[in-house]
C-alpha positions in Angstrom: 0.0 0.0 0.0 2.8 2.4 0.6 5.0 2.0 -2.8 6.0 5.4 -3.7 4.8 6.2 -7.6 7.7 6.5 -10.2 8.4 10.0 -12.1 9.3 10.8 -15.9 11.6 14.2 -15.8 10.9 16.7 -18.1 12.8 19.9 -18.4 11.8 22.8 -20.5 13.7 25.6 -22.3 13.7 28.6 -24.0 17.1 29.3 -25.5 17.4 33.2 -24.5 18.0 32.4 -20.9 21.0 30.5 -19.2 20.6 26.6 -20.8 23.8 25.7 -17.4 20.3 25.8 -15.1 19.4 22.8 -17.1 22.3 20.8 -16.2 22.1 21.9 -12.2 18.1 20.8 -12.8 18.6 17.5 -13.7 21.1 16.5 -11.0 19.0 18.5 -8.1 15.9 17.5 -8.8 16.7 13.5 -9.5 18.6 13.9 -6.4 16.1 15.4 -4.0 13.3 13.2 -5.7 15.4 10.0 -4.8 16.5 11.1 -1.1 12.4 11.4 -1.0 12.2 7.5 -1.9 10.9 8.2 -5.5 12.0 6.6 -8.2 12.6 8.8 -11.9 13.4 8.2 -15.2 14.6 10.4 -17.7 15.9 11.7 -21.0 19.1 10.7 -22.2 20.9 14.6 -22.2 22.6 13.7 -25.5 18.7 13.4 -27.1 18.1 16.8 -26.9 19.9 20.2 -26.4 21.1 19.8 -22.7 18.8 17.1 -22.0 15.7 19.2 -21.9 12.9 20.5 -24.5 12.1 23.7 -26.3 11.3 22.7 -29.8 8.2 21.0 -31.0 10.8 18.2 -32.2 12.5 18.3 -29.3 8.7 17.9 -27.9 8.1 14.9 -30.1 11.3 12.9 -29.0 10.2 13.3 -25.5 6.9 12.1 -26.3 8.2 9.0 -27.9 10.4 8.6 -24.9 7.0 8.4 -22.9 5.2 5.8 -25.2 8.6 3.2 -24.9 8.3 3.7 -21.3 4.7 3.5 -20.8 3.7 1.4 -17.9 7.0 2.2 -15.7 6.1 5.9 -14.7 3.1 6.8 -13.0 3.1 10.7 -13.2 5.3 13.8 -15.3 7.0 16.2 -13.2 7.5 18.8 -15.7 10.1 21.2 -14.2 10.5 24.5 -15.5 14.3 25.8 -14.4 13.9 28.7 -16.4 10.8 30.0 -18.4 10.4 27.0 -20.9 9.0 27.2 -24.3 5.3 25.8 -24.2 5.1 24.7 -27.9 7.7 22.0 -27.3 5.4 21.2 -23.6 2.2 20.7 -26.2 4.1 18.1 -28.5 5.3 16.1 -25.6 2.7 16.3 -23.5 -0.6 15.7 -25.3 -0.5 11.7 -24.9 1.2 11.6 -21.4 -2.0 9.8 -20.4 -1.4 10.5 -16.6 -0.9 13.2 -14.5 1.4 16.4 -15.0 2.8 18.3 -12.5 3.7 21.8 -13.6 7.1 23.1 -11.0 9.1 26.1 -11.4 12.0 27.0 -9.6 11.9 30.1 -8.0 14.1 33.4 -9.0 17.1 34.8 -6.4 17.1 38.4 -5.8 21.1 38.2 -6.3 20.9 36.4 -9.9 18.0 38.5 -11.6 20.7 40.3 -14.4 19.4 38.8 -18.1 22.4 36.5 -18.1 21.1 34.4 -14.6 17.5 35.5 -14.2 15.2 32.4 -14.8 11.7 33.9 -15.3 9.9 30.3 -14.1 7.8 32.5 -12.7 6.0 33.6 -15.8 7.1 30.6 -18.3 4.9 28.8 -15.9 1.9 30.3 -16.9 2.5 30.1 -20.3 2.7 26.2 -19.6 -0.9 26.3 -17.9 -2.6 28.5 -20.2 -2.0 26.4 -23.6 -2.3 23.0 -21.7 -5.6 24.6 -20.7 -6.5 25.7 -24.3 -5.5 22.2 -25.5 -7.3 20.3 -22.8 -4.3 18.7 -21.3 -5.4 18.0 -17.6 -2.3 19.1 -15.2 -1.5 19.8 -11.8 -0.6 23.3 -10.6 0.1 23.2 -6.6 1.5 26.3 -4.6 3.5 28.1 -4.2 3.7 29.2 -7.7 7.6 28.7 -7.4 9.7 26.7 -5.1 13.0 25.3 -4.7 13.3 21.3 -4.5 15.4 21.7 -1.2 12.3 24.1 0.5 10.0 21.6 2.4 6.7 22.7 0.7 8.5 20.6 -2.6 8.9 17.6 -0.8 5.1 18.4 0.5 3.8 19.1 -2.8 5.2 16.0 -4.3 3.7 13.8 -1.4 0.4 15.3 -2.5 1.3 14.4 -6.4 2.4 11.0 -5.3 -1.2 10.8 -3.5 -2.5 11.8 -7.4 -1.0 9.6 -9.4 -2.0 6.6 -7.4 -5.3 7.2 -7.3 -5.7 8.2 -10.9 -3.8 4.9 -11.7 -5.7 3.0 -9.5 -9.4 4.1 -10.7 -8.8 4.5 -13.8 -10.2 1.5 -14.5 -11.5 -0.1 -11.5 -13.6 -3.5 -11.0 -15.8 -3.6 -8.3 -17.6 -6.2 -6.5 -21.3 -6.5 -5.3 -21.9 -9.9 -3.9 -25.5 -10.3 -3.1 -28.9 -8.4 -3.6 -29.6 -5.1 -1.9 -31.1 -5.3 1.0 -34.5 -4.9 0.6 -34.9 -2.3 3.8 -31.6 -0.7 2.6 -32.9 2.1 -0.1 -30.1 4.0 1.1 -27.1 2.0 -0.6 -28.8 1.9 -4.1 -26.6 2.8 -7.7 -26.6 3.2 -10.6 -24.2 0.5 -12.9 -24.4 2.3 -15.9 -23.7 5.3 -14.2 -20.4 3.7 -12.7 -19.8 2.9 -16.2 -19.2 6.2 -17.8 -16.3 6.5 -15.3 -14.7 3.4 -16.3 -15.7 1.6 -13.0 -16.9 -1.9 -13.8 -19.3 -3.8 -11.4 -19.5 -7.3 -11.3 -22.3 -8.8 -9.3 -22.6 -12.3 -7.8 -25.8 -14.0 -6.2 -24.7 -14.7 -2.5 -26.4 -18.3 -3.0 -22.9 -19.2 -4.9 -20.8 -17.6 -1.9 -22.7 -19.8 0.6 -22.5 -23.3 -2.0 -19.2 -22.6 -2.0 -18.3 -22.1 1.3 -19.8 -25.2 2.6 -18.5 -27.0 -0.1 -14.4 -25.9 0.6 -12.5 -28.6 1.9 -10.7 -27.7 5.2 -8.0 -30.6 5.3 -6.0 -28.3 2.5 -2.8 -25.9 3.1 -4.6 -23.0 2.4 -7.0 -23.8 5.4 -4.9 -23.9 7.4 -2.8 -21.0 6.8 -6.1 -18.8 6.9 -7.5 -20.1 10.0 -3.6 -19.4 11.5 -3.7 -15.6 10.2 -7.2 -14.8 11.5 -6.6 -16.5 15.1 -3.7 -14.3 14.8 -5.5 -11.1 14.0 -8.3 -10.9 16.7 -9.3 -12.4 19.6 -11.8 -15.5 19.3 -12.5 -16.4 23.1 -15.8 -17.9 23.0 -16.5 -18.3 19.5 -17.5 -21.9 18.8 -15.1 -24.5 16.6 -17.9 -24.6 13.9 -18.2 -20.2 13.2 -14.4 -20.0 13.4 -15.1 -22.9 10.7 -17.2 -21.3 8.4 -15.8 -17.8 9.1 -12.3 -19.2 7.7 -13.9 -20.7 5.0 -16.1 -18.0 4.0 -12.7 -16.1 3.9 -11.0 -18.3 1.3 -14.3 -17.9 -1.0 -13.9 -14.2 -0.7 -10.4 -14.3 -1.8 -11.1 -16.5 -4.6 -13.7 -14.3 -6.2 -11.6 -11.1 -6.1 -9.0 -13.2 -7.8 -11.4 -14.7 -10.8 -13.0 -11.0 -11.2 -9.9 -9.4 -10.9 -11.7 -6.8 -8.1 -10.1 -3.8 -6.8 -12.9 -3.6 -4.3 -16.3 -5.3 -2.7 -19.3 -4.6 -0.9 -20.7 -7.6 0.4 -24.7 -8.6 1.8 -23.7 -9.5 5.2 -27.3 -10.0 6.4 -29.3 -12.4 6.8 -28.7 -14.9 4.8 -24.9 -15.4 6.2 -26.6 -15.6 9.5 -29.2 -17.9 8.8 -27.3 -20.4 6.5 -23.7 -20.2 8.2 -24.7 -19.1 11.4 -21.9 -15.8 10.9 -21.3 -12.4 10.6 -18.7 -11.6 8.1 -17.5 -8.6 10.4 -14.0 -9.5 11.0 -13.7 -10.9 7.4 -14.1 -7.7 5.9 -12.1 -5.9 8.6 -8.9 -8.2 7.3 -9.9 -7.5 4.1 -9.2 -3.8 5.1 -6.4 -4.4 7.0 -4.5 -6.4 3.6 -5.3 -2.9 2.1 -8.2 -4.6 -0.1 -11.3 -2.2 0.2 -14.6 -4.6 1.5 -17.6 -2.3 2.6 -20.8 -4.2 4.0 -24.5 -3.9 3.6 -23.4 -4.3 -0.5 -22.8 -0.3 -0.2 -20.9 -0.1 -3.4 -20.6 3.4 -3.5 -19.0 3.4 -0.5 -16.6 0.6 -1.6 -15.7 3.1 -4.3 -14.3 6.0 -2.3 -12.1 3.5 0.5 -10.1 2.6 -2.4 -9.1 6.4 -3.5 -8.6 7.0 0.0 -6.3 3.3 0.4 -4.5 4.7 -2.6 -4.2 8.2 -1.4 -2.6 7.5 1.5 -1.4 3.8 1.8 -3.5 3.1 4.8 -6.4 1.0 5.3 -9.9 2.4 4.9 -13.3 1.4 6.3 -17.0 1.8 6.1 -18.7 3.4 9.3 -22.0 5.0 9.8 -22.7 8.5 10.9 -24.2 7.0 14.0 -24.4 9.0 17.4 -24.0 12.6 18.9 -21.5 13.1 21.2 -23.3 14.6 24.1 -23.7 18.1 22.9 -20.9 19.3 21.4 -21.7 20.0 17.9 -18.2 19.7 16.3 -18.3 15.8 17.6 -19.9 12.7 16.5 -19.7 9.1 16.8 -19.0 7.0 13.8 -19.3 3.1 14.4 -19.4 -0.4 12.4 -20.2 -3.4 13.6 -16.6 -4.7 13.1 -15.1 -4.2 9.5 -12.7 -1.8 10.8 -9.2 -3.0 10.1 -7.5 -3.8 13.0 -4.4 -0.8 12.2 -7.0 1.5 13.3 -8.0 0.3 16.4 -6.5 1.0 19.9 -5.9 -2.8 20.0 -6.7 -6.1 19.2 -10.7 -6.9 18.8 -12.8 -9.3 19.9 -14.9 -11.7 18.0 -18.6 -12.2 19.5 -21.9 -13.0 18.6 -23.6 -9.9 16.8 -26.6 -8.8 19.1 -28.5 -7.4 16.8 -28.6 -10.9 15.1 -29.1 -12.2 18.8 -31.8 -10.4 18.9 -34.0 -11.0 15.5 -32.8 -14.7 15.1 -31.6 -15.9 18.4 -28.1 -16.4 20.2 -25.2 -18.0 18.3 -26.3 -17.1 14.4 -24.2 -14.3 14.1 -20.5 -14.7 15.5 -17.9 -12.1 13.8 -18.5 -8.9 14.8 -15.2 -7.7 15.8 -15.6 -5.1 18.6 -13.1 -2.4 20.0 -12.5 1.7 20.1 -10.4 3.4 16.9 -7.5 4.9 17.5 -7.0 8.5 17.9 -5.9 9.8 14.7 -6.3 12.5 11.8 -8.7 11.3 9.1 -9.9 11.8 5.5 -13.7 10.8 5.0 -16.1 10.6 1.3 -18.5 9.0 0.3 -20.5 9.0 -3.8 -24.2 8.8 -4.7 -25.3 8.0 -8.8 -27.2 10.5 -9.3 -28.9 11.6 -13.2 -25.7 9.8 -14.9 -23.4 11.2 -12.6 -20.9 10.3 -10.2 -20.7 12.6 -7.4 -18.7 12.7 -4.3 -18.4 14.5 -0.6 -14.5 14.6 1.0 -13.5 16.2 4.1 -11.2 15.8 7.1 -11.3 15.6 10.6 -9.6 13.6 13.8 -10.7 10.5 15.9 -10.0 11.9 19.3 -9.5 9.8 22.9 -12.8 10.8 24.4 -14.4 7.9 25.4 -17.1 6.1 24.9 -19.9 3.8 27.0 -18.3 0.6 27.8 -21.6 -0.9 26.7 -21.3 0.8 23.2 -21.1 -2.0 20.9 -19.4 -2.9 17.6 -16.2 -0.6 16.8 -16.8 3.1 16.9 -14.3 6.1 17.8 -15.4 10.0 18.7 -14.5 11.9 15.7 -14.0 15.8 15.6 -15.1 17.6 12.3 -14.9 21.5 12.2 -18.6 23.0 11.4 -20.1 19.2 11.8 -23.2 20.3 11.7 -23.5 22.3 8.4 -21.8 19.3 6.9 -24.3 17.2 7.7 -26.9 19.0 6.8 -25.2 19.5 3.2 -24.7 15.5 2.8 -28.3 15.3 4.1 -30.0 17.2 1.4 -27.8 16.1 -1.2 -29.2 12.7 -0.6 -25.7 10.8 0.6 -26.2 8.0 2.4 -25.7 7.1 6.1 -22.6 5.5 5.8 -19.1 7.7 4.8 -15.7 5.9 4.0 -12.6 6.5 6.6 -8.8 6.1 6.8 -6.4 7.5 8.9 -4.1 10.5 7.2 -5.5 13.7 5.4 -5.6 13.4 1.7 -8.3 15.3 0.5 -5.7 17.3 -1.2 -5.1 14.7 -3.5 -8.0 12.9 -3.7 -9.7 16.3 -5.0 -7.0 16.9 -7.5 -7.3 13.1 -8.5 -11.2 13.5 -8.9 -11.4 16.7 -10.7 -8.6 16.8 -12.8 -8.5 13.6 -14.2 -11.5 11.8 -13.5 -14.0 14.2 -14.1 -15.9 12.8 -11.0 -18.0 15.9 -8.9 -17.1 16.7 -5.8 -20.1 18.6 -3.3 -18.3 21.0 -1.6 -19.1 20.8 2.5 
């Protein structure tokens, strides 16, 4: 989850200022990128003059320098040491196929003689306004100038880095809906076609198959085995009975075995009743180790929930999960508690859960049907939330940010649940109220929405409410 994207370096160049920045560019910048843990490629500086572009043929050798590389970069920092013709940008540019991000270096108030000035400044500019009139999407983050040893450039890269991967990761995205809606749950209904547009691809499977198959899996195999050894490991089970730890592991393998055929980057699963009432589990804990893997896995089949925890996985390499907007927090308005049942990956929680017999299932079909909620208290962290809704053949999205705090919570509280803090909570929720979101909003610890907007709007063409 935490691989750091790879780079193609381009320089640009306009031959009336001093072409020696050039050089110093291409050693500083694939320098600092590397000390940062990024990886870069670049063009040979024998292909061009000084290893950098100015000329629309100097443009179209970069360009061809992309397409043999395609597949081994995952963004274009397009560095600007001095102004930087924008004709050569346009020719080099216009195929990159993923994301650009425009960086000048700054001018020195000691070097601004016609012989040393740079003039990034403006060149810059130049760059945005004819990728604009050509309708090349780029990236444009502030300040306007900045040196690659100031630490707002390694901050702005992070942020870029957050960009590419999400743009490479839902591109072209296959998502997951195993089982029917719910018939009470309204709330969680999309649109496929509408997913469609946007390249997202849903597959859906009758949950009749999942539960054949699970009771058909044979557990004297390796694989059993080593599943039913990494979820004894990843929660605590005292209590649970031989046969649910059983069918939980089992059920796990299935799970596993579908993303593999369908090739899923993410799941939202029917986890009631029929799990209950055939199985006698709750796939709780399943999904929270689906989580935890960095796999996104929402419950109540709330695809368009599914679809934001894997932007914000991507974002920020850390495991997401589906909670509801549940409970006040006594009356401060800027708090609220968000809760699940158990899908919450264990890397957010204060520590290990516990595995026990969902009471809500308790309660509507009697004791021992529903063992795998996982319980426990998230940890106190900062925190990126969305959530989408279909609506009129659009794709449309809520992101904000806000931080689980240590406040605590009734012992009797059950499920997993943390106190989160929100600035202007209450206006929010009003907005995502009217705007017809659902109840449920996708978390993970870290604030991306910096990226995850530039991701969505720039190169996605997904809508994003603003809250």
């Amino acid at each position: 989850m935490n691989n750091k994207s790879t780079f193609a370096l381009y320089f640009g160049n306009r031959g009336f200022f001093p072409e020696s920045l050039i050089a110093s560019a291409r050693k500083e910048l694939s320098e600092k990128l590397a000390g940062l843990g990024y990886q870069t490629i670049m063009l040979d500086e024998k292909a061009t003059r000084n290893g950098a572009v100015e000329t629309p043929a100097e443009g179209k050798i970069y360009a061809d320098f992309l397409e043999q590389n395609k597949g081994k970069f995952q963004g274009v920092i397009l560095c600007l040491p001095n102004f930087g013709d924008e004709n050569g940008a346009i020719a080099a540019m216009k195929d990159a196929g993923v994301p650009i991000l425009i960086h000048a270096y700054p001018d020195e108030m000691d070097q601004m003689d016609f012989a040393s000035r740079r003039d990034a400044f403006c060149g810059k500019f130049s760059i945005m306004d004819v990728f604009t009139q050509y309708g090349i999407p780029f990236t444009a983050l502030t300040p306007h100038t900045v040196h690659p040893s100031d630490c707002r450039f390694a901050e702005n890269i992070a942020v870029f880095d957050g960009v590419c991967k999400v743009v490479k990761g839902m591109k072209r995205m296959t998502v997951g809906a195993i089982g029917a809606r719910t018939t009470a749950f309204k709330t969680i209904r999309f649109d496929e076609l509408t997913l469609q547009k946007y390249g997202i691809t849903t597959e859906t499977l009758d949950l009749s198959e999942v539960i054949f198959r699970t009771g058909q899996l044979n557990i004297d195999t390796d694989a059993y085995r080593a599943r039913a050894n990494r979820l004894k490991n990843y929660t605590r089970w005292d209590g649970v009975p031989d046969k649910s730890f059983v069918n939980l592991t089992k059920l796990s393998i299935v799970l596993d075995e579908i993303i593999e055929e369908y090739q899923l980057d993410a799941l939202a699963l029917r986890c009631w009743l029929e799990l209950e009432k055939t199985l006698k589990i709750s796939p709780c804990v399943l999904l929270s180790e689906l989580n935890d893997r960095g796999f996104p896995a929402a419950c109540e089949l709330d695809v368009c929930n599914a679809i934001p925890m894997l932007a914000l996985m991507l974002a920020g390499g850390n495991p997401a999960a589906c909670l509801d907007w549940n409970n006040n927090y006594a009356d401060d308005d800027n708090k609220c508690i968000l809760f699940h049942c158990g899908p919450v990956p264990q890397s957010m929680m204060t520590a290990k859960g516990r595995v026990i017999d969902h009471p809500m299932f308790a309660k509507s079909l009697g004791a021992g049907c529903g063992f795998g909620c996982n319980i426990g208290r998230i940890a106190p962290t900062s925190f990126t939330f969305a959530s989408s809704i279909t609506v009129d053949g659009k794709l449309k999205f809520y992101l904000g940010e806000g931080e689980f705090t240590d406040d605590k919570i009734p012992e009797e509280f059950f499920g997993c649940a943390g106190v989160a803090h929100i600035d202007g909570l209450q206006e929010k929720l009003n907005k995502i109220g009217y705007a017809g979101y659902r109840h449920h909003v996708a978390v993970a610890s870290g604030l991306t929405k910096e990226s995850i907007q530039e991701a969505f709007t720039r190169y996605l063409n997904y809508e994003i409410m603003d809250i």
